[in-house]
N, C-alpha and C positions, 0 to 999 in steps of 0.2 A: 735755276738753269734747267733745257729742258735736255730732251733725251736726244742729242746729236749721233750720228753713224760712229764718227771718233769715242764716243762717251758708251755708245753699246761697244763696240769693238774691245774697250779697256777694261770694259764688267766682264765681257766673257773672257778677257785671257788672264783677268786676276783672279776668276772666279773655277775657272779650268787648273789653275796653279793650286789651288786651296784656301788662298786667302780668303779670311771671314769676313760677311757684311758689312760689318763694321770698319774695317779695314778697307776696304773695296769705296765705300763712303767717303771715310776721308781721302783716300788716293786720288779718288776725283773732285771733291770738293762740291761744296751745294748744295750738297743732297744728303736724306736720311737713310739711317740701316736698313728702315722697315721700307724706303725708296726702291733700296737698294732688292732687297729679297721681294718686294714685288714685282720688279722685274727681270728679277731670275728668274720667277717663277713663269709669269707672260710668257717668257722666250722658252720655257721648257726645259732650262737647264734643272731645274728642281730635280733632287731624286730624295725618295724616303729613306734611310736607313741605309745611307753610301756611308764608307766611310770615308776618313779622313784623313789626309797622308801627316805626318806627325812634324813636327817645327822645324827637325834638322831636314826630314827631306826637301818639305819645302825650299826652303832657303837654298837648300844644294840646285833644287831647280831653277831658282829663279837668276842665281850666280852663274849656269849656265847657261842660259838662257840670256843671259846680257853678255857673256863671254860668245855668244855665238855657235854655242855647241852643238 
């Protein structure tokens, strides 16, 4: 599968949420991790040495974030 507007749109907001490559891969399906991280990096979402928000936040976000918050 190739890289549709819907399919970038779901990389940057899983990838803005924290979820890993990997994750972000299967979420959408078709496609590989290292798919996936090169084009995060294309798009310039890459940063060096960010951190990373830890599992509960995550999840808190993304729970809100479906809850409409």
């Amino acid at each position: 599968m190739g890289w549709t507007e819907e399919r970038v749109a779901e990389l940057k907001r899983l990838h803005r949420l924290g979820f890993a490559a990997s994750h972000i891969a299967a979420e959408l399906g078709g496609i590989s991790r290292n798919a996936v991280l090169g084009k995060i990096y294309r798009l310039g979402l890459a940063t060096k040495g960010a951190s990373k928000p830890g599992r509960l936040t995550m999840l808190a976000r993304v729970g809100a974030r479906e809850a409409g918050e």
